[in-house]
C-alpha positions as CSV (number, residue, x, y, z in Angstrom):
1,X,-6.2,5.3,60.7
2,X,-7.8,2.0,62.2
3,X,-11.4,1.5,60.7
4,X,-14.0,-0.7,63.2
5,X,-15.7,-3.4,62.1
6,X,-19.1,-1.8,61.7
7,X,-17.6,1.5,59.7
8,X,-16.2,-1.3,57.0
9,X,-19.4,-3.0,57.3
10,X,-21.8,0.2,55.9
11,X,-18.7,1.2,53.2
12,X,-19.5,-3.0,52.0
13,X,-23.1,-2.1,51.8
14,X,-23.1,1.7,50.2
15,X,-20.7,0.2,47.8
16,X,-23.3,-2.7,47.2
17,X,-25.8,-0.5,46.1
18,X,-24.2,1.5,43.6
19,X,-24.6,0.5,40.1
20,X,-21.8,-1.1,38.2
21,X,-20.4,1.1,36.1
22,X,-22.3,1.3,32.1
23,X,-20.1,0.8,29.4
24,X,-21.5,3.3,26.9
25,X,-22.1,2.2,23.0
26,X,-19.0,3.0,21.1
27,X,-17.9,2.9,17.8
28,X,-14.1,2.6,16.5
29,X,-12.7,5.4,15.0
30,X,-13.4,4.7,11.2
31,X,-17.0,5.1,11.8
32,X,-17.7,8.2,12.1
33,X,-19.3,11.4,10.0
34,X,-18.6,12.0,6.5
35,X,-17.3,8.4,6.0
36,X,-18.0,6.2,3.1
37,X,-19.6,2.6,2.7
38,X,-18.8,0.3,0.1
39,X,-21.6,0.6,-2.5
40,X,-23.6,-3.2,-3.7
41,X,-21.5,-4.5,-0.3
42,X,-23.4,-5.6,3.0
43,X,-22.8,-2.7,5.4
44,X,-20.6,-4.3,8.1
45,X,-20.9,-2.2,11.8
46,X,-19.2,-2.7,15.0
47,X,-18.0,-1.6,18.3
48,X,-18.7,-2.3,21.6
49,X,-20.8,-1.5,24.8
50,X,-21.7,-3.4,28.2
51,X,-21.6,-7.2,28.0
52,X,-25.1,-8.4,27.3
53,X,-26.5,-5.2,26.0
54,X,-28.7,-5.1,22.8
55,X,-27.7,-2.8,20.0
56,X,-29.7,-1.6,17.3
57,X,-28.2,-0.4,13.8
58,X,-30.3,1.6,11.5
59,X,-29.5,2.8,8.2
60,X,-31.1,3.2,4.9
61,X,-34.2,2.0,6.2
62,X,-33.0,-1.6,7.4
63,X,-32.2,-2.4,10.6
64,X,-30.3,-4.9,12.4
65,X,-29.6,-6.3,16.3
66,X,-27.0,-7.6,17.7
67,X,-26.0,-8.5,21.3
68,X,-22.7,-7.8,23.0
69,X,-20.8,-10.5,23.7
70,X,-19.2,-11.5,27.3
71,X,-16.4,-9.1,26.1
72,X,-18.3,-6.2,25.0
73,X,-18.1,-6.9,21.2
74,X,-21.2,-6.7,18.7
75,X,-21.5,-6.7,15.5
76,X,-24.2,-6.2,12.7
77,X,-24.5,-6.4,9.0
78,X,-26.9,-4.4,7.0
79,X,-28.3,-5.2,3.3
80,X,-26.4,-3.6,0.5
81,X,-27.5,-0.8,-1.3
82,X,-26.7,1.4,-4.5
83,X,-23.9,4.7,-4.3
84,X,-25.7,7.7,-2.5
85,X,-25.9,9.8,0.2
86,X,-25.7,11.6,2.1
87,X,-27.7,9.4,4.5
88,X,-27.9,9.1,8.3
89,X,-26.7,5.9,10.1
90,X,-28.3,5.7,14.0
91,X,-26.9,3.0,16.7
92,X,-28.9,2.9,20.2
93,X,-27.9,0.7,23.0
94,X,-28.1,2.4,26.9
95,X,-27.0,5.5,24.1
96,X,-27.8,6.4,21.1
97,X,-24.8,8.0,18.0
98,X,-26.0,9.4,15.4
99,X,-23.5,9.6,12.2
100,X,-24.5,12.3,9.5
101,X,-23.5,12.8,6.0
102,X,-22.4,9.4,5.3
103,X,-22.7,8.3,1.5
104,X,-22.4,5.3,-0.3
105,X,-20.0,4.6,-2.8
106,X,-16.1,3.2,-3.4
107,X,-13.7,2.9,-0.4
108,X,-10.0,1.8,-1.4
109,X,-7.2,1.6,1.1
110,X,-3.9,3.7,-0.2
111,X,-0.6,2.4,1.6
112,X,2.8,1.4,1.3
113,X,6.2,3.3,1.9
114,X,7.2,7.0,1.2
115,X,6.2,7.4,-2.4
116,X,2.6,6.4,-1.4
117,X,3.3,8.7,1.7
118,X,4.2,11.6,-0.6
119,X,2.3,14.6,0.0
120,X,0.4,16.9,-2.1
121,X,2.7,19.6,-0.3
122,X,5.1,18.3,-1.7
123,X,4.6,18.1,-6.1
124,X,6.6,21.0,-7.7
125,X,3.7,22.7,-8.0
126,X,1.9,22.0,-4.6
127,X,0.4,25.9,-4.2
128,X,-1.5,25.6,-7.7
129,X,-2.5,21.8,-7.3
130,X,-3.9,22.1,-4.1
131,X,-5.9,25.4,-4.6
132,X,-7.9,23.4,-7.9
133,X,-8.9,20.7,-5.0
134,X,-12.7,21.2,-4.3
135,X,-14.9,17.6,-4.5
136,X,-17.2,17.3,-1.2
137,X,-17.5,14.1,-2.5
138,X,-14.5,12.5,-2.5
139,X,-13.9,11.9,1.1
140,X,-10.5,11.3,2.8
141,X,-8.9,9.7,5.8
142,X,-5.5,9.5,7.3
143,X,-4.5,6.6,9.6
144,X,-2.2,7.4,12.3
145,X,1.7,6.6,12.0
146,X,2.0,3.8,15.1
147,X,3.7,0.5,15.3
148,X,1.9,-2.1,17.6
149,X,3.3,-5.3,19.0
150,X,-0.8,-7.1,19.1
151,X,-3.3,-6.3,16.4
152,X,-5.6,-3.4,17.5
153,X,-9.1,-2.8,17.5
154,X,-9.0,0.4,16.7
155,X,-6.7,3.3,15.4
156,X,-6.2,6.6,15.5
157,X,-7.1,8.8,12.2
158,X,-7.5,12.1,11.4
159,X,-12.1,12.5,10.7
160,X,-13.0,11.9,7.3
161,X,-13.1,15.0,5.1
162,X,-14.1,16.3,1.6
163,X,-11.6,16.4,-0.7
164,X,-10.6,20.8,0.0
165,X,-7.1,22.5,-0.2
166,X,-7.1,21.9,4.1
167,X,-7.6,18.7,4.1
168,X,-5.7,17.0,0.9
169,X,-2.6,19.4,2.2
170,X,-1.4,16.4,3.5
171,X,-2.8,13.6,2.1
172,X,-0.7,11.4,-0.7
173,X,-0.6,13.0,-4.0
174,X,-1.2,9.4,-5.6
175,X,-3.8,8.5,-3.8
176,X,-5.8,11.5,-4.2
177,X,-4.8,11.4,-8.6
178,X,-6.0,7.8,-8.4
179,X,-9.5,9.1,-6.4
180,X,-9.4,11.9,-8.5
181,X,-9.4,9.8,-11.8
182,X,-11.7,7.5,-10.3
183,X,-14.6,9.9,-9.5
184,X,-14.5,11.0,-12.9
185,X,-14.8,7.9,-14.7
186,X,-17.3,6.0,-12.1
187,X,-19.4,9.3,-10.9
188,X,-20.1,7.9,-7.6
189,X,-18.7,9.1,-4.1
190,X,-14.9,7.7,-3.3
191,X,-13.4,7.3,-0.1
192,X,-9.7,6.6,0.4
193,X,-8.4,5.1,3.5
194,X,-4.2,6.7,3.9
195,X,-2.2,4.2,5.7
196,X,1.5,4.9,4.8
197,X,5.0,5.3,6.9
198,X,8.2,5.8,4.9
199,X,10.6,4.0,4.9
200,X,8.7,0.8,5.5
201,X,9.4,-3.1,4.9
202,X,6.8,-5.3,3.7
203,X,7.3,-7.7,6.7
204,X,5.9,-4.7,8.6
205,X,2.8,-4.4,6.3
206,X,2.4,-8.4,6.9
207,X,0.0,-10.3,10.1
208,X,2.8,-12.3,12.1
209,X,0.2,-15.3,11.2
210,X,1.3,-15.5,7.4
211,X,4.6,-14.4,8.3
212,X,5.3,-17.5,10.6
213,X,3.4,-20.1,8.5
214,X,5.8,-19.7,5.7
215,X,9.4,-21.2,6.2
216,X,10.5,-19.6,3.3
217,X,10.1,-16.2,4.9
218,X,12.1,-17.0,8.1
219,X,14.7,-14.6,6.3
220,X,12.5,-11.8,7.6
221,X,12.8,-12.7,11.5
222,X,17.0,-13.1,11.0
223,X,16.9,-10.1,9.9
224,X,15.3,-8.5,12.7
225,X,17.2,-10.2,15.1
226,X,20.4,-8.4,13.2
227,X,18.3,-5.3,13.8
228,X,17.9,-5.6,17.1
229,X,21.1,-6.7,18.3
230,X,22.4,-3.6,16.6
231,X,20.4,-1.2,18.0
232,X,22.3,-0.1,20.9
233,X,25.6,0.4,18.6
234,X,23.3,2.8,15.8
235,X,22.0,4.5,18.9
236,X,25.6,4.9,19.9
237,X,26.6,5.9,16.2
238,X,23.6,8.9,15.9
239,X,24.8,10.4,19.1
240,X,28.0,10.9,17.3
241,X,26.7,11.8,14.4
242,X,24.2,14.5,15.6
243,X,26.5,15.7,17.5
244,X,29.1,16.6,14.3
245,X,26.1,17.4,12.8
246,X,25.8,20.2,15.7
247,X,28.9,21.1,15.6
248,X,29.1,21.9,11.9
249,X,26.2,24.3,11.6
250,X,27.5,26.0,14.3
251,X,30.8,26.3,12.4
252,X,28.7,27.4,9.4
253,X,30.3,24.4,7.4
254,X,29.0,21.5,5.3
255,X,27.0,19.3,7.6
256,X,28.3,15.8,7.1
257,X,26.4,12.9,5.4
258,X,25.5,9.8,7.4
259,X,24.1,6.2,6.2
260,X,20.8,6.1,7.3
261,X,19.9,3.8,10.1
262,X,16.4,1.9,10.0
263,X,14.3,2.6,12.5
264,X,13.4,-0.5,15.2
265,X,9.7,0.1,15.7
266,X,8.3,0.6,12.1
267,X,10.2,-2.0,10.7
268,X,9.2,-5.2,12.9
269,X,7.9,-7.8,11.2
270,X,3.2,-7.5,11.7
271,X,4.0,-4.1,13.8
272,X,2.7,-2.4,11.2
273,X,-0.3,-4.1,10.1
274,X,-1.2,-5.1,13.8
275,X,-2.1,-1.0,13.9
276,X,-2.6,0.1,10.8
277,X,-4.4,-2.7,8.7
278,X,-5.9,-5.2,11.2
279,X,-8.5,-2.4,12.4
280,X,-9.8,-1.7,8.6
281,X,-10.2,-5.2,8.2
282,X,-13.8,-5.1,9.2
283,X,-14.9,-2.5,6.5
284,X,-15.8,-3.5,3.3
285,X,-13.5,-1.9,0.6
286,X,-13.3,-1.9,-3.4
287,X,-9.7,-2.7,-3.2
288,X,-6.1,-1.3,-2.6
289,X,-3.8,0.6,-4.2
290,X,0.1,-0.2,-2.8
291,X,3.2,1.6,-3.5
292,X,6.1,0.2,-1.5
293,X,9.3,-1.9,-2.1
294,X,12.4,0.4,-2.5
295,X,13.1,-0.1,1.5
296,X,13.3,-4.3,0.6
297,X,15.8,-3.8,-2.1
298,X,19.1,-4.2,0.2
299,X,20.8,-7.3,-1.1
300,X,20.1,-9.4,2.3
301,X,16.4,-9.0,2.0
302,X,15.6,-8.4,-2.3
303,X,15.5,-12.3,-2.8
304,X,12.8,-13.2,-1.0
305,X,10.4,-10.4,-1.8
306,X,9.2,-12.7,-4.4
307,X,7.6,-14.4,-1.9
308,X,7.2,-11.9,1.1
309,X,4.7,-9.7,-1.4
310,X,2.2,-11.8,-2.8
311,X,2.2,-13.4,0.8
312,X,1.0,-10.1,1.9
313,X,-1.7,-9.8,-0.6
314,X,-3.1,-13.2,0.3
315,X,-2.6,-12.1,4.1
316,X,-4.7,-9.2,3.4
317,X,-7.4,-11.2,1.3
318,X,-7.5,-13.4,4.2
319,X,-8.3,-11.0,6.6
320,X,-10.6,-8.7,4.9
321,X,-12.8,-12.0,3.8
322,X,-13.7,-10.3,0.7
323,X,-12.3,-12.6,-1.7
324,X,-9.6,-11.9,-4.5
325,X,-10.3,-7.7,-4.2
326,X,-8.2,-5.8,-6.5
327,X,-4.8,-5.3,-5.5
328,X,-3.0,-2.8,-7.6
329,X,0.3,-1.7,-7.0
330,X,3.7,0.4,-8.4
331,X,6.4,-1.3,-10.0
332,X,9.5,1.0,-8.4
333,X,10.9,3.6,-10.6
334,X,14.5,4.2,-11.6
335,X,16.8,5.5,-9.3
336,X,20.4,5.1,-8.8
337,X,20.9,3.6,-5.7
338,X,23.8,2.5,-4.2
339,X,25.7,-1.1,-4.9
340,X,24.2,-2.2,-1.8
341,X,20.7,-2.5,-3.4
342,X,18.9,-4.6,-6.0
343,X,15.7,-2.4,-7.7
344,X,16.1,-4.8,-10.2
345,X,14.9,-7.5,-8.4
346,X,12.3,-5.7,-6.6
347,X,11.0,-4.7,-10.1
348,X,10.9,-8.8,-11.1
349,X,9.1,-9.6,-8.0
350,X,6.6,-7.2,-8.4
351,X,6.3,-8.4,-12.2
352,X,6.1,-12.1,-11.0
353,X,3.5,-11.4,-8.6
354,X,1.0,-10.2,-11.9
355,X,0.3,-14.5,-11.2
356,X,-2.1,-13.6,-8.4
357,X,-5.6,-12.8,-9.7
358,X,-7.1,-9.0,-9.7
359,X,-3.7,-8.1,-9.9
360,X,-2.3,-5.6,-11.6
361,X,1.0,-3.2,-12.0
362,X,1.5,0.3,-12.7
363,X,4.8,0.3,-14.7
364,X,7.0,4.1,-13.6
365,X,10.3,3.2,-15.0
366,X,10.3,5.9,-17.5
367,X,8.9,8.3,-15.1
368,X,11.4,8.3,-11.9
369,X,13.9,10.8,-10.6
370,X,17.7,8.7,-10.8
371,X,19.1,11.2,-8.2
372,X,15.6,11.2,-5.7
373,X,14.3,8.4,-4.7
374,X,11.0,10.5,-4.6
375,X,10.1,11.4,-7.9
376,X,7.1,13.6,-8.2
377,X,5.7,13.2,-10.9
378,X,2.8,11.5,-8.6
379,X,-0.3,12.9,-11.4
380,X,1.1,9.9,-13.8
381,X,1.5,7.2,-11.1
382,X,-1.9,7.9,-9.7
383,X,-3.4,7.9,-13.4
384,X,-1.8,4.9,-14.7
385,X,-3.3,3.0,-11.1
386,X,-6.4,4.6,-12.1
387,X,-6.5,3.0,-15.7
388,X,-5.5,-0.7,-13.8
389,X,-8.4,0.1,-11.7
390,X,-11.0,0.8,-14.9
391,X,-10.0,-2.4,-16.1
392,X,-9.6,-4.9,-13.4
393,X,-12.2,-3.2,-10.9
394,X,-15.1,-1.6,-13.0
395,X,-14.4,-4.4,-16.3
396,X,-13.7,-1.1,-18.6
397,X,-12.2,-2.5,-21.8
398,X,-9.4,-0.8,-22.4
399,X,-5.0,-1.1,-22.4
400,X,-4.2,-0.6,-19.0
401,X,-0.5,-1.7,-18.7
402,X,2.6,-1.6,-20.7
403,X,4.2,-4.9,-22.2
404,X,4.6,-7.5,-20.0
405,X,6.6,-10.3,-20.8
406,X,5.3,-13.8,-21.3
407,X,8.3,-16.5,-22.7
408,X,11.0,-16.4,-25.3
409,X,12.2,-18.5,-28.2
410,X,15.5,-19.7,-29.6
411,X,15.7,-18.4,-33.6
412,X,19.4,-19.9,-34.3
413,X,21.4,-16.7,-32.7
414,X,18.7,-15.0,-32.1
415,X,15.8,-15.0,-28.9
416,X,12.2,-14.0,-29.8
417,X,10.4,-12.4,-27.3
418,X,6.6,-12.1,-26.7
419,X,4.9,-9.8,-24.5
420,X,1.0,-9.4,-23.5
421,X,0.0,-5.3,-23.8
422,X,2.0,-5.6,-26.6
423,X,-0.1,-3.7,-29.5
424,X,2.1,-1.3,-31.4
425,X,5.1,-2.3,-29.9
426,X,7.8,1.4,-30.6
427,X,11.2,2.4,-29.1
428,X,10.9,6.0,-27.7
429,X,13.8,8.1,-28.8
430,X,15.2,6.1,-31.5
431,X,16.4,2.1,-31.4
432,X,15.6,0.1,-28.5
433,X,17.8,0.1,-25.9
434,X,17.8,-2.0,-22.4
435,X,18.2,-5.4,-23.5
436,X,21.0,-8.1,-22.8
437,X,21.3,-11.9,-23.5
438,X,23.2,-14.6,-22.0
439,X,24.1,-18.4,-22.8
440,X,23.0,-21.2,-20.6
441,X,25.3,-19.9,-17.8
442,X,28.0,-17.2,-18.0
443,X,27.5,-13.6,-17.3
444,X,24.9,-11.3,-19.6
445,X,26.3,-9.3,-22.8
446,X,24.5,-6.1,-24.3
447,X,21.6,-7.4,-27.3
448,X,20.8,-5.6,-30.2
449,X,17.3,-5.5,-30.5
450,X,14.7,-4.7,-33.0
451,X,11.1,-5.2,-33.1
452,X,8.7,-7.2,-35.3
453,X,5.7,-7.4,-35.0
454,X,4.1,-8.1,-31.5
455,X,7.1,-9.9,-31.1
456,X,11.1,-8.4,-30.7
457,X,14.1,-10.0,-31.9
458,X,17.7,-10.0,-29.7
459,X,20.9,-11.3,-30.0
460,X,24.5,-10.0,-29.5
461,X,27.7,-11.3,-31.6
462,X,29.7,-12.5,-28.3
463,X,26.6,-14.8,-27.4
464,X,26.1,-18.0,-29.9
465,X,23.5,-19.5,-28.3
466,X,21.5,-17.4,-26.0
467,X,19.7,-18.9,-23.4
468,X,18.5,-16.0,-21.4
469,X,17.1,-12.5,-21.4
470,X,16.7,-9.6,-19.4
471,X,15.7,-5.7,-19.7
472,X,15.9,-2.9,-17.8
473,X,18.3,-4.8,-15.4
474,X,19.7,-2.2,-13.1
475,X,19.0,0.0,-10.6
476,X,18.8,3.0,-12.8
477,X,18.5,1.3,-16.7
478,X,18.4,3.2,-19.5
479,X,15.3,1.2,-21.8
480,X,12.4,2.5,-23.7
481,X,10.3,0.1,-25.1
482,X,6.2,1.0,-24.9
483,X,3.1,-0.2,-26.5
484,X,0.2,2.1,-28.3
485,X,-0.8,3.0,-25.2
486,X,2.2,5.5,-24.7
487,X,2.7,3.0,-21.3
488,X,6.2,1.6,-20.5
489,X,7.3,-2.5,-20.8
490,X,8.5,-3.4,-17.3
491,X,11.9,-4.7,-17.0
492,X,11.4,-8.7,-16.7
493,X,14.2,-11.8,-16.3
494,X,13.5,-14.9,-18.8
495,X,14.7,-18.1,-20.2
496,X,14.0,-19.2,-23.7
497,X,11.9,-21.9,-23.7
């Protein structure tokens, strides 16, 4: 239909006068009812609205004003104030949100891979532990499970929630022991932050701006490029596979056993933090809790975890601009995986990274599964994070890891090792087992090893003059040396000095 001049002429005017549309006030996600502020922090809020429009934050009888910016952004900060709640937090623009029942207190951010992932559903027994759960005051959060190729503003999240059988159902068993361990110690509300997918690399959990300033982890982009230009064949390969798979439960046989193919999305490198980190970042937190490594153990990517993790705890200091927060973390437990696989040098990266300050490791290789690479025994993991958090967090004086090592000296024959944590050094089950020694170069022979002191004493009668030392050097060892404390030594790699 042909419209005349003077028709398009009014539509130009009626559409003149009406209003441009109003962006409402909006806040992301995370801020919402029944969340939790960092206690003794500056209160940081933010969202967005209308360009130009003047928002107004109230909380705790302060206030603060901020004006959008040309892109709709504004931000305010708030003074800090003590643990408490609940209180009421009001933000008016051209609308006005009102958020009940928040409370003040510790926020920590629980994430990682599948052992951090693990459910409460899922301990042994999940019916008993979950019925106990009843703390209105410890408030939980689940981030949704998304990769995204540009960091996000905003993610997707389950609301925040009292700690009841409904809603820790779901939530990671570690996370909720370490809350759980927390709130008893501190007495003040805790909020926990879940952002976890199994089967996760670190180079996921990493901003592609530390990833790409670092030429020592350009390992991690060759690797995706292998991933990618395999995709099409493993897509070809499950097709086949699910379809034998089909075809045996139909024939009521075994179903056949496949290698497991990584998935494309959740494991390119800063997918992961682009949607599931970068839109915390603007919350103040007490710290993180991490559990992940067991998916960088094959042998093309082990070697330069050493530098890929502590890069990611730098890249999340960086962002959050909170300083050196506490960072605690798992050492992996034992498990025997296949040749393919290196725990133990996982295990040494994650010992080496103890360098970084407000660091510290929760030691689980006494406490693993060696034929499940989820153990559940998560009531121990999230207790011995707990104890790294009373000391490195809250400044409790107290033993909070196992023996670490620190150098070693030639005696003759004979290496003597030293080890911080190392009070009442005992072998669990009898002699100690776990350690080996090597010359200069040549391969590693079994050590007899006996303790003295603070100290331990190893040598082997094939080795003359032992150079180096390791313990607990497998996938799956068999060691057992602990401290006072009842807490394991990690498995370490050294040279005598």
């Amino acid at each position: 239909m042909k419209i005349s001049s003077s028709l398009l002429a009014s539509i130009v005017l009626m559409a003149a006068c009406v209003p441009a549309a109003v962006a409402e006030v909006s806040l992301p996600h995370l801020l919402s009812d029944h969340m939790v502020v960092q206690r003794d922090r500056p209160v940081h809020i933010w969202g967005r609205a209308t360009a130009g429009e003047q928002v107004t934050v109230s909380f705790r009888g302060a206030q603060a004003k901020a004006a959008t910016d040309e892109l709709g952004n504004w931000s305010v900060t708030l003074p800090p104030g003590a643990a408490g709640g609940p209180f009421t937090m009001q933000v008016a623009g051209s609308n006005t949100i009102t958020l009940h029942d928040v409370m003040a207190g510790d926020v920590w951010i629980a994430s990682g891979q599948s052992n951090m992932e693990f459910m409460m559903s899922q301990l042994a027994d999940a019916d008993k532990a979950i019925a106990a759960v009843q703390d209105p005051d410890l408030r939980v959060v689940r981030i949704d499970k998304v990769p995204s190729a540009y960091p996000r503003y905003d993610a997707g999240m389950t609301a925040w929630s009292g700690a009841t059988p409904e809603s820790i159902r779901e939530f990671s068993a570690v996370a909720y022991y370490f809350a759980r361990e927390i709130r008893s110690k501190e007495h003040v509300p805790v909020g926990v932050i879940e952002s976890n997918i199994g089967g996760t690399v670190a180079e996921s959990w990493t901003s592609m701006q530390a990833l790409s300033s670092d030429a020592g982890l350009m390992p991690v982009f060759a690797a995706r490029a292998s991933m990618i230009d395999s995709e099409e064949h493993n897509r070809q390969l499950q097709v086949v596979e699910q379809k034998a798979i089909a075809e045996a439960k139909v024939a009521g046989k075994p179903l056949p056993q496949y290698p497991w193919h990584p998935p494309l999305g959740t494991w390119a490198p800063g997918e992961l933090y682009n949607s599931m980190i970068a839109p915390l970042t603007p919350f103040a937190i007490r710290g993180v809790i991490w559990y992940q490594g067991e998916s960088n153990s094959a042998l093309d990517r082990a070697p330069i975890y050493n530098r890929l993790f502590p890069a990611l705890i730098q890249d999340w200091r960086n962002h959050w601009r909170q300083g050196d927060f506490p960072f605690l973390y798992v050492q992996i437990a034992n498990f025997k995986s296949t040749p393919l696989e290196d725990w133990a040098t996982i295990r040494e990266a994650q010992r080496q990274t103890l360098s970084l300050r407000n660091t510290a490791m929760a030691v689980t290789i006494d406490i693993g599964n060696p034929d499940n690479v989820h153990p559940v025994d998560k009531v121990d993991v999230g207790q011995r994070l707990a104890l790294a958090a009373r000391s490195v967090a809250y400044g409790e004086h107290l033993e909070y890891s196992g023996p670490l090592f620190r150098e070693a000296d030639a005696e003759g024959d004979s290496l003597r090792l030293w080890f911080d944590h190392a009070e009442g050094l005992a072998a669990r089950g009898g002699h100690l087992e776990g350690f080996e020694v090597a010359a200069a170069t040549g391969d590693f022979a079994k050590a007899d090893a006996r303790i003295e002191g603070n100290s331990i004493v190893v040598s082997s009668s094939s080795i003359s003059s032992p150079a180096r030392v390791r313990y607990g050097w497998a996938n799956n060892p068999t060691c057992n040396l602990f401290n006072r404390a009842g807490l394991p030594a990690s498995p370490f790699e050294g040279v005598a000095r």
